[in-house]
N, C-alpha and C positions, 0 to 999 in steps of 0.2 A: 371370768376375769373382768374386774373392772378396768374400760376405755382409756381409766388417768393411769392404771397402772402398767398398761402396755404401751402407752404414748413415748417413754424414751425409748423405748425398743424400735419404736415403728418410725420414731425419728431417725437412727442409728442407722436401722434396712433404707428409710430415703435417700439417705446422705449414701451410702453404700451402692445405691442405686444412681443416683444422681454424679457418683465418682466416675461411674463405669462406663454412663454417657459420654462424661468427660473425655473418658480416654479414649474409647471411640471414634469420636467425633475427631478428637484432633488427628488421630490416625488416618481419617475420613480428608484430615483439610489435606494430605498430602499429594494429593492427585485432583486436578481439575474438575476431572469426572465424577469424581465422586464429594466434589468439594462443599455444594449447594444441602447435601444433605447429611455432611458434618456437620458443620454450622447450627442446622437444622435439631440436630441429637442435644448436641450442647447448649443449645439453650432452651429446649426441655430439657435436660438435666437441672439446667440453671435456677428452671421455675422450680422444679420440685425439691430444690436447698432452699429456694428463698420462702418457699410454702413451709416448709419444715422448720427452717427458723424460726420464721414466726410463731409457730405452735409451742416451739423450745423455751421461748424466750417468755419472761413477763411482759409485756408489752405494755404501754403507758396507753399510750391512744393510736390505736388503730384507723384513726379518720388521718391523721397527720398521715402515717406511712401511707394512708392511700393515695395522700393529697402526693405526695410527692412522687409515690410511682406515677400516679396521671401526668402529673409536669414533668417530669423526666423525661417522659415515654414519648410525648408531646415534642421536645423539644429536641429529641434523638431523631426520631423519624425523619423531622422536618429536616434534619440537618445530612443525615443521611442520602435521603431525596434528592437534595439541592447542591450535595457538595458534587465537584468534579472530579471523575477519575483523578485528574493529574494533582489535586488536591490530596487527596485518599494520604499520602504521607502526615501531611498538616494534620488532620482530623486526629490519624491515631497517634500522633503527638502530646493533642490536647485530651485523649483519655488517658494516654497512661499520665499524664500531671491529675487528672482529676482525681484517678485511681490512688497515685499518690498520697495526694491531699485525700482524700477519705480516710486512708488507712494510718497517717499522721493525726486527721482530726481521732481517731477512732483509740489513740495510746493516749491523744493528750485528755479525752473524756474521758477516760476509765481514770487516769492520773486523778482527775478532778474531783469524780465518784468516790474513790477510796479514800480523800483526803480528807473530805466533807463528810465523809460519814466516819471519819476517823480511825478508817480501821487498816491494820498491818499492812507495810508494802513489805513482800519478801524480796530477797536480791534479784531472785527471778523475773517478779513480774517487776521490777525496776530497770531490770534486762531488758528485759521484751519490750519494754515503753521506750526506753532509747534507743532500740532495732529502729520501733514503729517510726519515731521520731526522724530519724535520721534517713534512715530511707526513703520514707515517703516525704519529707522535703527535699533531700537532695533530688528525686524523682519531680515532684512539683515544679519545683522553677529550670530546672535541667529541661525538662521536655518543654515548658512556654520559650526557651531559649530557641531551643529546635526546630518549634515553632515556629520562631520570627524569624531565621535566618532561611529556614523553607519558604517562609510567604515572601521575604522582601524585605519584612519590616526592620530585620537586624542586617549589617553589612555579612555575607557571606563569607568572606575572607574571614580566616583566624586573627580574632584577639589578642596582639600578645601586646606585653609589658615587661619592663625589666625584672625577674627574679620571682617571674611567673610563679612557677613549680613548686621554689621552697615557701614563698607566700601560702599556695594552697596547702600544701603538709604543715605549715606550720598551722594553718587555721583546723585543721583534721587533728592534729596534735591536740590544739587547745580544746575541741569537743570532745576528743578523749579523756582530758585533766574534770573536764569539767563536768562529764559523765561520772569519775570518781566521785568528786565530791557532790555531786546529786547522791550519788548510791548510800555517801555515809550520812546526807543531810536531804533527808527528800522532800522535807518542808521548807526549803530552801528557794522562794518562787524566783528569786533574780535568777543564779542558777539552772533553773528550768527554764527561764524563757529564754537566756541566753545560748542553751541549747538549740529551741526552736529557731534563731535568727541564723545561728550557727549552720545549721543543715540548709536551709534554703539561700543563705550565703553561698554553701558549697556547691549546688544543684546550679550556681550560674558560674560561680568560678571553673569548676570541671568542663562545661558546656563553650563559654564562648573562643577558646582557644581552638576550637575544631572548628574545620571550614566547613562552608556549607556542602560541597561535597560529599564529604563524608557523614553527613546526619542524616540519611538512613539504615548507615552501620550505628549511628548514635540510637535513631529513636526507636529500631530494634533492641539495645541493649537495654535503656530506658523502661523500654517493655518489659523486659525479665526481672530491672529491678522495683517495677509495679505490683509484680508476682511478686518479688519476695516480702514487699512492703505487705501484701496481705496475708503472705502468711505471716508475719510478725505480727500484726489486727488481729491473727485465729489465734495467735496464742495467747495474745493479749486479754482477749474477750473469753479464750479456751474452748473452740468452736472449731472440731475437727476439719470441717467441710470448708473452710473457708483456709484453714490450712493446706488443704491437700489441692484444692484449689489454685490457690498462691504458689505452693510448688510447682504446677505443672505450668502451668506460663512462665513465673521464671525462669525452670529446665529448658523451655521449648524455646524460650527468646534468647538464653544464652547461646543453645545450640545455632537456632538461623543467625546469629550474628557471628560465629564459627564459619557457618557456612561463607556467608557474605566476604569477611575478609581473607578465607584460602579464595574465594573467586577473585578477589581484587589484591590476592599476593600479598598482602598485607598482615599484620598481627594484629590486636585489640589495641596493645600498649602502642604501638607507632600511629593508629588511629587516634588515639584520646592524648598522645603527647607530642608527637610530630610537629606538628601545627600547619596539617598539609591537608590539601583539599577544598582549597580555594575556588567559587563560581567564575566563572564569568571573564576570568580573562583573557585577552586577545593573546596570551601564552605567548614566549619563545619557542619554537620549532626543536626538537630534538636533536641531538647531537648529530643525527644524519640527513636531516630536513633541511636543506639550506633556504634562508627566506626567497634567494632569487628565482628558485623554482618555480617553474607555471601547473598550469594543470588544464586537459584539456575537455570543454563542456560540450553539451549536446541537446537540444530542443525536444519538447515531448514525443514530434514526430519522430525524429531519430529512436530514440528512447523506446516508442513502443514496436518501432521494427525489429529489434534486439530482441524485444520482449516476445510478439506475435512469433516469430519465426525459428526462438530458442525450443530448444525438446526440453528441457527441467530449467527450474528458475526455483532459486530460494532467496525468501526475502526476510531481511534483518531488521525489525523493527526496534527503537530506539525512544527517548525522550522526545525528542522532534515530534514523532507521529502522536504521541500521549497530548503534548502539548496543542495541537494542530488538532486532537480528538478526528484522526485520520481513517480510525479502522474499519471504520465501515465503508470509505472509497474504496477502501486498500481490498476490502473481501468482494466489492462490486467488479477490481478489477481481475482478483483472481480470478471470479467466477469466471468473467469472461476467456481471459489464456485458460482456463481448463477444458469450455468447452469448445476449444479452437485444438484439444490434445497436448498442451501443455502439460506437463507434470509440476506441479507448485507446492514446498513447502515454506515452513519456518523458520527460522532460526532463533534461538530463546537461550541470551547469555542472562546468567543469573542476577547479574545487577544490571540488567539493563533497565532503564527510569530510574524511578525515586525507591524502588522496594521489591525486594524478591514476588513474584509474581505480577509485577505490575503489568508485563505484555500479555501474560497470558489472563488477568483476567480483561481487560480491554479487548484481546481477539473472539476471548466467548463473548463478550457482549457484543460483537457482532455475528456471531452465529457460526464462528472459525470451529470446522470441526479439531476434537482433540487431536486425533491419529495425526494432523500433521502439522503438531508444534511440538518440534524435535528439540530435544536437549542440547545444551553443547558439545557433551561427547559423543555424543550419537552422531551428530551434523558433521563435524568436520570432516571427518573422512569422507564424505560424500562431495567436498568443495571441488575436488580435482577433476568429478564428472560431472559438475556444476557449467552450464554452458551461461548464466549472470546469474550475478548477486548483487540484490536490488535493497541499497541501503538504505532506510528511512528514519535519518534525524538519529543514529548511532552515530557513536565515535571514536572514545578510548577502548570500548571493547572489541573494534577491529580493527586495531592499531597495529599493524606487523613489526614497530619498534619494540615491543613485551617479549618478542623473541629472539633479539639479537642485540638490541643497546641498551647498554651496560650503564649509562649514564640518564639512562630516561627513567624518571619517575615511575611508570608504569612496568619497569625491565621484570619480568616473569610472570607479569597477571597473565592467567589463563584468558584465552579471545579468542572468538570466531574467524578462523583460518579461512575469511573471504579472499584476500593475497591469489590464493591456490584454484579459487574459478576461473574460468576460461577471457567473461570479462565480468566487472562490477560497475552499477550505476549508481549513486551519493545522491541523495537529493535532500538537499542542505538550503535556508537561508543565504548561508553565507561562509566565510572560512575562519569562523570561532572553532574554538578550542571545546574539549569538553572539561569536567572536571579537574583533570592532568594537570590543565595551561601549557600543553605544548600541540605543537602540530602535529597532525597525522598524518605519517606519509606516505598511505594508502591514496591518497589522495592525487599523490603526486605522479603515480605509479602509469607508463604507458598504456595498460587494458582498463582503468580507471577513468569512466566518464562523469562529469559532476551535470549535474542537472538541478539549478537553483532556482530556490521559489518557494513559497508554503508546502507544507508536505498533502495537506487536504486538495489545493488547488492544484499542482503537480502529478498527483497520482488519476483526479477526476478528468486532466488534458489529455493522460497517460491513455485511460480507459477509454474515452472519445475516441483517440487516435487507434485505438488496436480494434476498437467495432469496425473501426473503416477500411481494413488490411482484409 
């Protein structure tokens, strides 16, 4: 058999091969343990779609595609490299916009391609072009939205404006009309472009009414709709792999953003319409928090006698220690209470930081073994034989208002039932709020010590002080 004639066959087994990596691998990302060498799967699967493609495809010039995998490659690595953990949201923010935007470039050139060469658009692929369209702009400017209210650059607080909502439906309305009449007139370039402005109008209007809070239940979603943005690109171009592809990150991004909002009690719809979830403010106290309450603190000496002298310590890692890039004092100091016969674990609520796993990959990169970074449902029950619990830069998540006031924002999010240790240590800057805006009044609580100061410089006084015990 001739090579040219078994080539789409052996493309088909690639692609086939390359799916299965796929799904592997992401099976692979669910466990820490095994996290390094999903990753690993899936992007050999990756290379051997994009090798296969290429073979698929007529390709114009092959110097260009290389020129651009080298620049890519180039400028992923570096960026890789150089971002910060506590960054790590931001980053994948601005892929799934790039993602976006590809899979948007990628309907508006096939558009361009059939029109130039004059040949038939069926309603189909006029479908598919304003999936592409639509998705991958509202994805585009929706995640540089998410972006900038993650870095800073946009006010965190929700956006709003009078008649918000029906403004936005009505502008979803009008890409609807205006999709008709693209479908009966598809030489119609005002219409087309006004499509294009249409979608990335929408990708900021959806976007700035959510606080910053809530954008990484946002730029998880985002993600899913980067997935579907390419599988609308596979259908577009009619490139199985890229479809099947595009499903499975959509699937998977829809799912972890399920996950995210049962942890945060929350729905999707009160997330994207609410207009809650505001950074940074000095909060009102919850309906059970009175402002005049004190709280009582405690210096690292104290602090590490609690700690030296406890038989188990689990400790609740938080934003604070991500931000402070704390974890590797934090694992100098277990080390040490362990080899003093402490028993020391973790505690690991699902949105604690900026993104589902974000503690747990910052504890591996300090060398945190898995076995003890316990889940939330696993941990709590262990708080009542808990002799401290050593809070690091947490705070709505161990909020004991989630389970009795009816009037807090937070009233049912599942949280680390610290409350129930014998005592807890907070070691906080200061008495901000977290994302809520209301007080913790964990805080306030008599076996509740605060212990203020950076979390890097407080845990490394921490350690100092229990060598000397």
């Amino acid at each position: 058999m001739n090579w040219t004639e078994f080539l789409p066959t052996g493309i088909q087994l690639s692609y086939l091969v390359a799916a299965s990596l796929f799904i592997v691998g992401l099976k692979q990302l669910g466990s820490p343990a095994s996290a390094r060498r999903g990753n690993q799967l899936a992007a050999v699967g990756m290379l051997i779609a994009v090798v296969a493609t290429l073979l698929e495809q007529q390709v114009l010039n092959y110097t260009l595609i290389l020129a651009g995998v080298v620049i890519g490659s180039v400028i992923g690595a570096i960026a890789a490299y150089r971002v910060a953990m506590t960054a790590m949201p931001q980053m994948v923010g601005i892929f799934n916009g790039l993602g976006g935007a590809a899979s948007a470039l990628v309907a508006i050139a096939e558009f361009w391609r059939l029109l130039s060469l004059d040949l038939p658009l069926s309603t189909t692929a006029l479908i598919t072009i304003i999936l592409g369209i639509l998705i991958g702009g509202v994805t585009l400017t929706g995640s540089f939205v998410a972006f900038g209210k993650l870095q800073g650059i946009l006010p965190g607080a929700p956006l709003l404006f009078p008649l918000q909502q029906p403004l936005n439906a009505l502008l979803l309305v009008a890409f609807l009309v205006g999709s008709v009449f693209f479908c009966i007139d598809p030489s119609n370039l005002p219409v087309f472009l006004g499509l294009i402005v249409a979608s990335l109008i929408l990708g900021v209007a959806v976007v700035i009414p959510i606080g910053g809070g809530d954008m990484p239940v946002v730029i998880s979603l985002l993600n899913s709709y980067s997935g579907l943005a390419a599988a609308a690109a596979g259908f577009v171009v009619n490139n199985n792999m890229l479809i099947i592809a595009g499903a499975l990150v959509g699937a998977s991004g829809i799912i972890l953003t399920n996950i995210m909002c049962k942890a945060m009690n929350r729905s999707i719809f009160n997330v994207l319409f609410a207009g809650f979830g505001s950074e940074g403010g000095s909060g009102g106290g919850s309906a059970s928090v009175g402002t005049q309450q004190t709280v009582k603190s405690i210096d690292p000496e104290e602090g590490a006698m609690m700690l030296g002298y406890a038989r188990s310590v689990v400790i609740i890692p938080g934003y604070g220690m991500a931000v402070a890039q704390a974890q590797h004092t934090v694992k100098e100091l277990v080390d040490q209470l362990e080899s003093m016969g402490v028993e020391v674990k973790y505690a690991i609520h699902p949105v604690a930081g900026r993104m589902p796993g974000h503690m747990n990959v910052l504890l591996a990169e300090a060398n945190v073994p898995y076995p003890q970074l316990c889940d939330m449902d696993d941990i709590n029950p262990q708080f009542e034989q808990t002799d401290v619990a050593l809070i690091i830069g947490a705070n709505d998540v161990v909020n004991p208002a989630a389970r009795h006031d009816k009037s807090s924002p937070i009233y049912g999010m599942p949280i680390l039932e610290v409350d129930k240790a014998k005592h807890a240590i907070v070691i906080k800057r200061g008495m901000g709020t977290g994302f809520s805006g209301v007080q913790n009044e964990l805080f306030f609580q008599d076996k509740t010590l605060m212990l203020f100061g950076g979390a890097k410089d407080v845990v490394a006084k921490l350690t100092s002080e229990v060598k000397q015990l």
